[in-house]
One Martini backbone bead per residue (centre of mass of N, CA, C, O) as a GRO file, in nm:
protein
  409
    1UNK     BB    1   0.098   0.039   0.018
    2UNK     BB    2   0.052   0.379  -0.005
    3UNK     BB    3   0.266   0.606   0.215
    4UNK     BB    4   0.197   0.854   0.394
    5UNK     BB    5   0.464   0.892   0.484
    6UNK     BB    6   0.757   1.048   0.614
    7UNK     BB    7   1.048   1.029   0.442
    8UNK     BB    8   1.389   1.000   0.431
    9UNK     BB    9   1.542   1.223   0.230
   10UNK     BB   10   1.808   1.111   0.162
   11UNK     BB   11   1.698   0.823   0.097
   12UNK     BB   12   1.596   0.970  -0.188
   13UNK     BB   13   1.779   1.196  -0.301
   14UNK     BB   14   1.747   1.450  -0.070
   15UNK     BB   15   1.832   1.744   0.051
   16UNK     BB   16   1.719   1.886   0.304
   17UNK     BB   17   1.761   2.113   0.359
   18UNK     BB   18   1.676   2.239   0.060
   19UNK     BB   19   1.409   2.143   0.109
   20UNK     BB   20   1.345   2.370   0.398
   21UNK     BB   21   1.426   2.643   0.217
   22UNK     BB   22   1.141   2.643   0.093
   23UNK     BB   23   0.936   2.723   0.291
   24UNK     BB   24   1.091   2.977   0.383
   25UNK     BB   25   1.007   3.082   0.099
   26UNK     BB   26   0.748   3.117   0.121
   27UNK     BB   27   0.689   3.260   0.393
   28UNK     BB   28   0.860   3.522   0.338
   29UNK     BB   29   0.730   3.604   0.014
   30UNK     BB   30   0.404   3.502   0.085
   31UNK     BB   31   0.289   3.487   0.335
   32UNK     BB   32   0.420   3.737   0.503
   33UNK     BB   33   0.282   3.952   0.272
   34UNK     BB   34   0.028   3.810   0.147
   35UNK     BB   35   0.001   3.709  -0.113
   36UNK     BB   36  -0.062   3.377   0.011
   37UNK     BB   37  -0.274   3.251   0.256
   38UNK     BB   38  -0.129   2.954   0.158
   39UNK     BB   39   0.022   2.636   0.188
   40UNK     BB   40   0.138   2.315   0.018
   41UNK     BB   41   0.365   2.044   0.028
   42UNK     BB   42   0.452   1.774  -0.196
   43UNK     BB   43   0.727   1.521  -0.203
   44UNK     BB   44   0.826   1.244  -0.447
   45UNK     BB   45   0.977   0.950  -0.458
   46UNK     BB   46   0.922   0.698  -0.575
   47UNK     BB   47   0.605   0.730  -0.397
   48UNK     BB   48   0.810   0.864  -0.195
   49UNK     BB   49   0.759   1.087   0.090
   50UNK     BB   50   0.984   1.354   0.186
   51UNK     BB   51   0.803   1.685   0.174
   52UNK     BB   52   0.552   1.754   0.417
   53UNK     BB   53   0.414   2.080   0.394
   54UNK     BB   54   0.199   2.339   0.628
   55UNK     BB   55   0.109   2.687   0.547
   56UNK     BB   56  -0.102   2.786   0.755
   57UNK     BB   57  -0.424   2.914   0.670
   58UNK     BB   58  -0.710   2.778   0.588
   59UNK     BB   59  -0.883   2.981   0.751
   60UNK     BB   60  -0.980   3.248   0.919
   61UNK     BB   61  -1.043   3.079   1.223
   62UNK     BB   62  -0.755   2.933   1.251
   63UNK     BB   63  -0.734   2.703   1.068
   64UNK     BB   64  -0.506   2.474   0.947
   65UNK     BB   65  -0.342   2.360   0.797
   66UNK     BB   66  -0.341   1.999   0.643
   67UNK     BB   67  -0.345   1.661   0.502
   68UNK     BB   68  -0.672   1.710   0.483
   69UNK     BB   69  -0.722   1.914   0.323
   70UNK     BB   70  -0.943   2.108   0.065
   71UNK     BB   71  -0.896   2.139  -0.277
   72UNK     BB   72  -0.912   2.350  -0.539
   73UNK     BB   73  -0.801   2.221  -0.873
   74UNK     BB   74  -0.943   2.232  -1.116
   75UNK     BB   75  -0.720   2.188  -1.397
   76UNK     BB   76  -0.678   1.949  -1.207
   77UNK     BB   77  -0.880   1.746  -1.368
   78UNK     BB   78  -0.777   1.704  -1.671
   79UNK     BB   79  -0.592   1.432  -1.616
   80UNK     BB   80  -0.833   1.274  -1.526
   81UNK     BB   81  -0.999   1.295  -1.800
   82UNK     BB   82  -0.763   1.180  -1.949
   83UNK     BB   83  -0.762   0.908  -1.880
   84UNK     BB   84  -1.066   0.820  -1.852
   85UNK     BB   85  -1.068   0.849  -2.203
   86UNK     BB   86  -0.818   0.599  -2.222
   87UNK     BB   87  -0.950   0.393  -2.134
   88UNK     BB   88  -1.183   0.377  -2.375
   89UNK     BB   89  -0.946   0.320  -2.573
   90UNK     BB   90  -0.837   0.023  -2.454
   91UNK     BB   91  -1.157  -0.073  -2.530
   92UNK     BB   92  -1.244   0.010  -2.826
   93UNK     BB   93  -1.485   0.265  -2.804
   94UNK     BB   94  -1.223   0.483  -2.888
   95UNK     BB   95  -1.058   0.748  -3.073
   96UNK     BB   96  -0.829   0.986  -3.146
   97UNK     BB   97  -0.948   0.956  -3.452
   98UNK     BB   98  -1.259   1.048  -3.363
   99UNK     BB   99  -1.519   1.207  -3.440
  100UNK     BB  100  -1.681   1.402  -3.219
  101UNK     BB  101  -1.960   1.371  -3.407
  102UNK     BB  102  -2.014   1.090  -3.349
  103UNK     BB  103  -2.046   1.152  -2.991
  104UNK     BB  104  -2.168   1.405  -3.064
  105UNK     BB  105  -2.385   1.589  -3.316
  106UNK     BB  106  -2.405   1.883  -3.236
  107UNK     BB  107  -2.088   1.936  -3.379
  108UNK     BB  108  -2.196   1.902  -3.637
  109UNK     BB  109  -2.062   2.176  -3.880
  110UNK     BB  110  -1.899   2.342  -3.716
  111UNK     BB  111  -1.739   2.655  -3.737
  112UNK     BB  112  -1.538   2.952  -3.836
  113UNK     BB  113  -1.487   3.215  -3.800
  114UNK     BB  114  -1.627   3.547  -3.986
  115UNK     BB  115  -1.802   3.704  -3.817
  116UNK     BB  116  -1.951   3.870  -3.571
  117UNK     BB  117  -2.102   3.973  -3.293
  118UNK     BB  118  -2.284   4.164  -3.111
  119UNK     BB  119  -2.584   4.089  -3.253
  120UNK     BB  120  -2.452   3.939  -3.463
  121UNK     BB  121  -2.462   3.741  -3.686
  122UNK     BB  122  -2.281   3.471  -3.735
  123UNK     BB  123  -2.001   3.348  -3.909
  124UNK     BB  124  -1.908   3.102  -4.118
  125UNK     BB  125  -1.616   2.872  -4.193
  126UNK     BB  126  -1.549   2.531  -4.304
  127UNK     BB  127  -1.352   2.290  -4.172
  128UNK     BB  128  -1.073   2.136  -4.295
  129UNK     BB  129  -1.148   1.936  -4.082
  130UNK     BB  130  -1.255   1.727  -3.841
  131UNK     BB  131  -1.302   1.669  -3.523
  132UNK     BB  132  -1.105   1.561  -3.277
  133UNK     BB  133  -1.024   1.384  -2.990
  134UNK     BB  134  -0.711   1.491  -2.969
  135UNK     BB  135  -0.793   1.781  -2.935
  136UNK     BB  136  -0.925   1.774  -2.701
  137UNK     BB  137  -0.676   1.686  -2.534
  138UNK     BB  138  -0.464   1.914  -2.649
  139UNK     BB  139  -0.621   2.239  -2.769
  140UNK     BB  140  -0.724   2.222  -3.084
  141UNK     BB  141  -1.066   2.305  -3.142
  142UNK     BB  142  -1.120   2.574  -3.161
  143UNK     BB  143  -1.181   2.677  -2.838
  144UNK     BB  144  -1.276   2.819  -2.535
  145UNK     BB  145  -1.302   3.082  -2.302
  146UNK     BB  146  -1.455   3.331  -2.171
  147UNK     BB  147  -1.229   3.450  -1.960
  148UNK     BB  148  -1.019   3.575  -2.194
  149UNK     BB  149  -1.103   3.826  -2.327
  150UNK     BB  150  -1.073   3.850  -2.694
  151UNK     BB  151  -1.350   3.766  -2.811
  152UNK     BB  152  -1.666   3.721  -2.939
  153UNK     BB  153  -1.680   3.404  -2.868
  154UNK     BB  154  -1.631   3.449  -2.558
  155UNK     BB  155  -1.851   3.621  -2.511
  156UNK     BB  156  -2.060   3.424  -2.580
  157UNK     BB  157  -2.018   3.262  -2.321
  158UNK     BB  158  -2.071   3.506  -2.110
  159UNK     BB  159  -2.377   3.569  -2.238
  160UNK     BB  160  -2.467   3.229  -2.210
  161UNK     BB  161  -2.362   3.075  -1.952
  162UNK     BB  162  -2.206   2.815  -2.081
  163UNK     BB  163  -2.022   2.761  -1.781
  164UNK     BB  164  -2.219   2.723  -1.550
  165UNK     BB  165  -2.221   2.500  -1.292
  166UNK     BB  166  -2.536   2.697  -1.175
  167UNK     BB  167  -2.714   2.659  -1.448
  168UNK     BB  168  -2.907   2.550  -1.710
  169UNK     BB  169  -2.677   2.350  -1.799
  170UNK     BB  170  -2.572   2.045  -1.889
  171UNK     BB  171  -2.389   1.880  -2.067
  172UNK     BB  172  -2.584   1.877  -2.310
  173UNK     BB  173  -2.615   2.156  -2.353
  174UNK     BB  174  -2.389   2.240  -2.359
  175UNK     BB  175  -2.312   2.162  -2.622
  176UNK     BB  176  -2.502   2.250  -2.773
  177UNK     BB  177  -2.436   2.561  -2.724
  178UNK     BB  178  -2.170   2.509  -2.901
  179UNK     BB  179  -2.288   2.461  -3.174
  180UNK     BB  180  -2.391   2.754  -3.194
  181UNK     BB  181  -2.092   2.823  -3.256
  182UNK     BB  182  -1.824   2.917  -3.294
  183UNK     BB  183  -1.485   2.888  -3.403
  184UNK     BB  184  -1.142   3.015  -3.366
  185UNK     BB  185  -1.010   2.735  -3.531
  186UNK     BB  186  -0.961   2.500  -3.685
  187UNK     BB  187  -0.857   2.219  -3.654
  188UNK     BB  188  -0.490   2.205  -3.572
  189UNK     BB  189  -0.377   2.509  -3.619
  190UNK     BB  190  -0.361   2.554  -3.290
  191UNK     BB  191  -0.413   2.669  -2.988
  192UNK     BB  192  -0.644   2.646  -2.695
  193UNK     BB  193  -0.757   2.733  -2.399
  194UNK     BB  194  -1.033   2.540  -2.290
  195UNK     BB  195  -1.347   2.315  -2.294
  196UNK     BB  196  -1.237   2.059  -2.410
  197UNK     BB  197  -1.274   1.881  -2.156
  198UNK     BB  198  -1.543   1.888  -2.114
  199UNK     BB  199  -1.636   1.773  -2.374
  200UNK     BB  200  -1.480   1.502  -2.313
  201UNK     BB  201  -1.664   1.438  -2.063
  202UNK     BB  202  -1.936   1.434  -2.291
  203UNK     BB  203  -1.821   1.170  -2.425
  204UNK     BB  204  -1.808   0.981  -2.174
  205UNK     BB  205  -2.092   1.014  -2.101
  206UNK     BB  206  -2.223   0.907  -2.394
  207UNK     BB  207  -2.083   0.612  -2.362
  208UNK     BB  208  -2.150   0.549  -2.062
  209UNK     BB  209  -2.478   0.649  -1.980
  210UNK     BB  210  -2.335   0.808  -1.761
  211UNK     BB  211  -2.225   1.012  -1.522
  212UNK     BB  212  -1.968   1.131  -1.478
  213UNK     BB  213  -1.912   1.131  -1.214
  214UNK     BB  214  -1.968   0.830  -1.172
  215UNK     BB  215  -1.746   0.729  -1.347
  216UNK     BB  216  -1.516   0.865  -1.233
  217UNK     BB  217  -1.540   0.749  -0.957
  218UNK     BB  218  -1.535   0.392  -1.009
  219UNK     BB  219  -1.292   0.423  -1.242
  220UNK     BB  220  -1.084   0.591  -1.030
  221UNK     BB  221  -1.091   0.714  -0.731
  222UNK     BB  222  -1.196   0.421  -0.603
  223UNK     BB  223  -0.974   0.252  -0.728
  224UNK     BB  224  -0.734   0.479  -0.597
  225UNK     BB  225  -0.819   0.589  -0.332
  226UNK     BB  226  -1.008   0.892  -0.381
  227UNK     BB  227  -1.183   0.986  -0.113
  228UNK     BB  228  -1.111   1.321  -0.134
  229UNK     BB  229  -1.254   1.323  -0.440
  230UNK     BB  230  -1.494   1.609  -0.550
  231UNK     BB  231  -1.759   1.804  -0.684
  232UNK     BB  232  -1.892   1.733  -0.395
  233UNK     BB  233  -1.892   1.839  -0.061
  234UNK     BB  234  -1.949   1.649   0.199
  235UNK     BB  235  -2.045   1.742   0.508
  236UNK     BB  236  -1.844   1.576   0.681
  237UNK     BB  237  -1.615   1.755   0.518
  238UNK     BB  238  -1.629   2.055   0.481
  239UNK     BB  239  -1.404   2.166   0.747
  240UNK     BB  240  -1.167   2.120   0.519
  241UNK     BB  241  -1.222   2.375   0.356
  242UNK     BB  242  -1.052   2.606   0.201
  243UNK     BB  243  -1.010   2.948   0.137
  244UNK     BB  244  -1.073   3.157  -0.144
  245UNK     BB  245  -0.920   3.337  -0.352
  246UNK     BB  246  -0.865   3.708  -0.520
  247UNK     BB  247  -0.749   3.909  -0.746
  248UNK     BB  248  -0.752   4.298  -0.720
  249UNK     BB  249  -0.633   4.562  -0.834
  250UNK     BB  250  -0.811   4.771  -0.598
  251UNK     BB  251  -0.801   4.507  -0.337
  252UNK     BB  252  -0.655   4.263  -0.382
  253UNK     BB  253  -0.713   4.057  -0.167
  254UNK     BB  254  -0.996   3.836  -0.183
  255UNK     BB  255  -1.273   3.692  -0.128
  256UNK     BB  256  -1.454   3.433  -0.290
  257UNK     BB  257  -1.467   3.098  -0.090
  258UNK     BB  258  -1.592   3.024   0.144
  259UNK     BB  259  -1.516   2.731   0.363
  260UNK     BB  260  -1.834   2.777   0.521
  261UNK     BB  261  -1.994   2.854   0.229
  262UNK     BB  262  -1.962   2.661  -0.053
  263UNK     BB  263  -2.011   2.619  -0.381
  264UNK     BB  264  -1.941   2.290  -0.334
  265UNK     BB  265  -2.170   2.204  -0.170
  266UNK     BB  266  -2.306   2.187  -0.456
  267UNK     BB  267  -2.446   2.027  -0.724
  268UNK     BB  268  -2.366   2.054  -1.003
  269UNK     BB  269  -2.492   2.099  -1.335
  270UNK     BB  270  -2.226   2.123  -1.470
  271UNK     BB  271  -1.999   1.895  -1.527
  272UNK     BB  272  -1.634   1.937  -1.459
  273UNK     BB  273  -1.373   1.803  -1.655
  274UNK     BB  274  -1.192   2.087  -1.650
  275UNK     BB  275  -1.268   2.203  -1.305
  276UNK     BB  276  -1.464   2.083  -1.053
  277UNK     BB  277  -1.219   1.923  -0.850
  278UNK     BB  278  -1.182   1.825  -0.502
  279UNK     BB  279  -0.881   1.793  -0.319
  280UNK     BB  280  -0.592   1.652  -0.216
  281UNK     BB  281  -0.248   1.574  -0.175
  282UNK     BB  282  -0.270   1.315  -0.144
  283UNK     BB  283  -0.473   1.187  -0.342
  284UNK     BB  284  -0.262   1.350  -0.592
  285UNK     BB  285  -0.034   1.159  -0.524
  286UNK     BB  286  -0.170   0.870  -0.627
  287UNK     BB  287  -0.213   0.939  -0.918
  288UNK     BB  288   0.070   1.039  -1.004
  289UNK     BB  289   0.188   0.720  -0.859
  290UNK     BB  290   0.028   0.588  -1.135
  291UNK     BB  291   0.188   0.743  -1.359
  292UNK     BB  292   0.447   0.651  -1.303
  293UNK     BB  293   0.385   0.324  -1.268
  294UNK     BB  294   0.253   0.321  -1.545
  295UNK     BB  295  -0.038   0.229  -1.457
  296UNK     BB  296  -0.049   0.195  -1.126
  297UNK     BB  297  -0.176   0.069  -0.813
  298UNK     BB  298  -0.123  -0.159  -0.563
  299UNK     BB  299  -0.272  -0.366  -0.836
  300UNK     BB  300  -0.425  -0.133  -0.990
  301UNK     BB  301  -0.534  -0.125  -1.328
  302UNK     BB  302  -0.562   0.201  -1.522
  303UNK     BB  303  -0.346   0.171  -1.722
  304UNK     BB  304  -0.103   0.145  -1.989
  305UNK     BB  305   0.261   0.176  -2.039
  306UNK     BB  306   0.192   0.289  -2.332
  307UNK     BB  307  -0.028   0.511  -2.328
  308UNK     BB  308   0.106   0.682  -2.128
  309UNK     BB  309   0.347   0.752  -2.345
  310UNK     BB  310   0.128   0.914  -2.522
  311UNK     BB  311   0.069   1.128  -2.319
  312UNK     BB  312   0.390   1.222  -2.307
  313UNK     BB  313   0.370   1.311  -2.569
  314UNK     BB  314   0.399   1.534  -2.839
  315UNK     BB  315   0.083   1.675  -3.005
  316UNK     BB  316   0.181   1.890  -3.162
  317UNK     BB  317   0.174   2.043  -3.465
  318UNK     BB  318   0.518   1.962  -3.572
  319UNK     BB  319   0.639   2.036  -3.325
  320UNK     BB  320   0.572   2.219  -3.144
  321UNK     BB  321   0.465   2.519  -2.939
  322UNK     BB  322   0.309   2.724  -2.730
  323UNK     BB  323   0.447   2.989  -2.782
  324UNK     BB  324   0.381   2.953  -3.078
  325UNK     BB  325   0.048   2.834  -3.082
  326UNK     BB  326  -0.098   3.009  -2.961
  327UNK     BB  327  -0.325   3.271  -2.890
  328UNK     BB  328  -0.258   3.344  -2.556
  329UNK     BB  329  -0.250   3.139  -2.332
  330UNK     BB  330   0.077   3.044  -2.276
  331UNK     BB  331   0.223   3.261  -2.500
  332UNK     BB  332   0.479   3.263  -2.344
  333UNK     BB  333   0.855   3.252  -2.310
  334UNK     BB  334   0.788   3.009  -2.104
  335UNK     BB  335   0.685   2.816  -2.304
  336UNK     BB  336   0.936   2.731  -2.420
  337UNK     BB  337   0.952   2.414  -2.537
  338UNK     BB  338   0.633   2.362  -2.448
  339UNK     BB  339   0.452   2.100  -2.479
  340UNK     BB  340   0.163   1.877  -2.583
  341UNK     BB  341  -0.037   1.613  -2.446
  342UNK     BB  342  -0.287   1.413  -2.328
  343UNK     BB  343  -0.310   1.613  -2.093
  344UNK     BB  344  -0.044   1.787  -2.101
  345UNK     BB  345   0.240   1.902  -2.028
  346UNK     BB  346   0.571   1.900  -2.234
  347UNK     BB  347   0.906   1.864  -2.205
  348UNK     BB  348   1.131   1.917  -2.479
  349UNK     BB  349   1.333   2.178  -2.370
  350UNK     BB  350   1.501   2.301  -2.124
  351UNK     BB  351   1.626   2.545  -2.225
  352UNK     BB  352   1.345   2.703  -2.311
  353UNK     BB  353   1.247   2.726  -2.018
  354UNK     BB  354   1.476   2.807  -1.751
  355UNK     BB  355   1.442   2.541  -1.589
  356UNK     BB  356   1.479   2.274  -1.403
  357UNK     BB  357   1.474   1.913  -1.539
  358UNK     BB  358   1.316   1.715  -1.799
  359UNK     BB  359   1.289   1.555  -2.045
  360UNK     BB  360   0.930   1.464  -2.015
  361UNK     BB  361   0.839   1.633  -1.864
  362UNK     BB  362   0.495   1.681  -1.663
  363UNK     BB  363   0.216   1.927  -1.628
  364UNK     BB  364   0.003   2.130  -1.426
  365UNK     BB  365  -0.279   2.356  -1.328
  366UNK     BB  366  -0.440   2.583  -1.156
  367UNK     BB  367  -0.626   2.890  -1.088
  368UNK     BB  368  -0.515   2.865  -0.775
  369UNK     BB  369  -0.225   2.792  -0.819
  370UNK     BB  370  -0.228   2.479  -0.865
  371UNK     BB  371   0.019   2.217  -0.888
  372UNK     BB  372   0.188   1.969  -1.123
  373UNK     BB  373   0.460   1.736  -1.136
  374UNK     BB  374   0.672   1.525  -1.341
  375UNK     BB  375   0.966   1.319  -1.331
  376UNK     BB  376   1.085   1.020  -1.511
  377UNK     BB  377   1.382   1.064  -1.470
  378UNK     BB  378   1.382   1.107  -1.113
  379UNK     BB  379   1.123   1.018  -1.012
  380UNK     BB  380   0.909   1.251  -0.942
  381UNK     BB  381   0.686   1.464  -0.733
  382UNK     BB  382   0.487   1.762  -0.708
  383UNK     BB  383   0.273   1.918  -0.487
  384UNK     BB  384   0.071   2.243  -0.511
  385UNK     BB  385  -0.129   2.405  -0.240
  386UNK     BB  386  -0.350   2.692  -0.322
  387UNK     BB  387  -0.598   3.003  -0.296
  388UNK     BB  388  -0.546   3.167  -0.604
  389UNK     BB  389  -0.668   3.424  -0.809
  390UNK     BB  390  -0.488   3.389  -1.028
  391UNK     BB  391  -0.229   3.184  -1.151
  392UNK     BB  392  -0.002   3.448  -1.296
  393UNK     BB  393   0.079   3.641  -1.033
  394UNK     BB  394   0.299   3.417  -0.980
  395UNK     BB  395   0.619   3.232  -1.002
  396UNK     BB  396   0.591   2.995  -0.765
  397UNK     BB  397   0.611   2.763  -0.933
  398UNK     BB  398   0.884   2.783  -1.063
  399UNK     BB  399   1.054   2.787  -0.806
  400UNK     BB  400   1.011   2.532  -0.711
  401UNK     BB  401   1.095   2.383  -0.874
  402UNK     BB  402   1.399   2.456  -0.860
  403UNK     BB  403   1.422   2.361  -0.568
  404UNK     BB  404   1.390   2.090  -0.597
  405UNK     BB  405   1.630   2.016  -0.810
  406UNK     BB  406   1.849   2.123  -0.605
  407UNK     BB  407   1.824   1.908  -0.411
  408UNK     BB  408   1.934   1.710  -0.560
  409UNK     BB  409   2.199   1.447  -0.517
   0.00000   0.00000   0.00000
């Protein structure tokens, strides 16, 4: 069984001093100054916790950080609903080659934007190939995200209130209501960080006939002993759940969802396979190390290990980079060097990212600033949460990468 405790840093192959003025630097430089609420670090070696410390409070309350917290992680949803959607690929239900539109119907004809917009009737020209699954797993489906705030497109999502998950629409509704927007480019052409995830959400929930929270609850949460991941926290779990903030121009850091009264209490009308569950670091860690592991945990096979294999190569095309790709988020100068493959970032070269790593190591965040990465060189993963958006406003997540690699004896 994998060990919740913390093991001898050294016997791990890190300098432990260097491992613990991790701690020091986040502890001065964002909790001490205000920056960020709390924060908590988890590192592991094969599967063996080296470094588990939690720094702050969790509620205003002075309730603090502790190892059983529950935090809302976002877009690290995203690389759980794309294991489960290659589940169904190794099962031969779906391929990753197979048109959006054979399991949506709604997305049959949908084209890419060519005007309008603001009132007026969208334009639209025919795309170049058929959207495929692909696409939805890497963000090159031609999707957007409403608060991108950049085109007409993303607009009507905001107008439209497509993205909301205690609005009137549920998954079926949701693709709908994409069927009737245009695309802001070609499948294929571009990257743009978007509901891909989502959509894919939908398409598991269409071919499994039953609930995506269901199927991914039985086929890997429970699975993987992931029980305190969930996109709605349980009653008696609520106590647990750590207050998140945002941040505002003209007012810093303000509350957002405080955890003593949060919409995570109530049941999502619209489950959303691209950002909806809270997790904790310990159960985060699990999912992790069954993906170091080649798609095992325990004795419990959730993946093969050629497929995992498949997901962590680069799939954007041409042999891209983000930086090169995007349209929007991520298409910064940090970003180069850093391809995707299917549901996570991947390092193409270490050097153009100017971060220590290895090739092959992959990695995403979530909008209130959690994020994990993967390093199959060094054999390591790291989990770190904190809830604060936007997830850019500090470079937080790069310097723990930097100390962390450094800690490396």
């Amino acid at each position: 069984m994998l060990d919740r405790t913390v093991q001898d840093a050294g016997s791990l192959g890190f300098a432990a001093d260097r491992l613990a003025r991790i701690d020091a630097f986040l502890t001065e430089r964002y909790l001490g100054t205000g920056l960020l609420p709390h924060a908590q670090l988890l590192i592991a070696r094969d599967g063996a916790i080296a470094h588990f410390s939690h720094l702050g409070n969790a509620r205003v309350d002075g309730t603090p950080v502790g190892p059983d917290t529950l935090f809302r992680i976002a877009s690290m949803t995203k690389p759980i609903t794309s294991v489960l959607f290659m589940m169904l690929v190794e099962e031969g239900r779906v391929a990753l080659d197979t048109p959006v539109h054979r399991v949506l119907p709604e997305l049959k004809g949908v084209g890419v934007y060519a005007g309008g917009g603001g009132g007026v009737p969208f334009a639209t020209t025919p795309t170049a190939r058929p959207m495929l699954m692909v696409d939805l797993l890497r963000h090159t489906a031609g999707f957007t995200y409403g608060f991108q705030n950049r085109t007409n497109v993303d607009a009507a999502h905001r107008e439209l209130k497509i993205e909301s998950w205690h609005g009137n629409l549920d998954l079926d509704g949701f693709v709908a209501a994409l069927g009737k927007l245009p695309l802001e480019f070609s499948p294929g052409d571009a990257w743009n960080y978007s509901v891909a995830t989502d959509v894919l959400g939908a398409v598991i929930q269409r071919i499994e006939d039953r609930p995506l929270d269901e199927v991914m609850r039985d086929r890997i949460l429970a699975a993987l002993g992931m029980h305190d991941t969930f996109f709605q926290v349980p009653e008696d779990k609520f106590p647990r759940l750590a207050d998140c903030y945002t941040f505002k121009a003209d007012e810093g850091r303000v509350m957002y969802d405080p955890g003593a009264a949060s919409a995570w209490a109530m049941k999502p009308r619209l489950v959303s396979g691209g950002g909806g569950l809270v997790s904790t670091s310990l159960d985060y860690h699990r999912f992790c190390t069954m993906l170091l592991n080649g798609g095992t945990l325990d004795g419990t096979r959730i993946l093969g290990r050629k497929t995992i294999e498949l997901m962590m190569a680069n799939h954007l095309p041409g042999g891209g980079d983000l930086a090169s790709m995007s349209r929007s988020m991520f298409s910064e100068a940090t970003n180069a060097g850093i391809g995707f493959g299917l549901g996570f970032a991947v390092t193409q070269d270490v050097a153009s990212t100017l971060v220590p790593g290895s090739v092959g190591d992959y990695y995403w965040g979530g909008l209130f600033s959690t994020a994990f990465f993967i390093d199959p060189v060094e054999r390591l993963h790291m989990i770190f949460m904190t809830q604060l958006s936007p997830s850019n406003l500090y470079p937080v997540r790069r310097e723990i990468r930097t100390m962390i690699h450094a800690a490396l004896d």
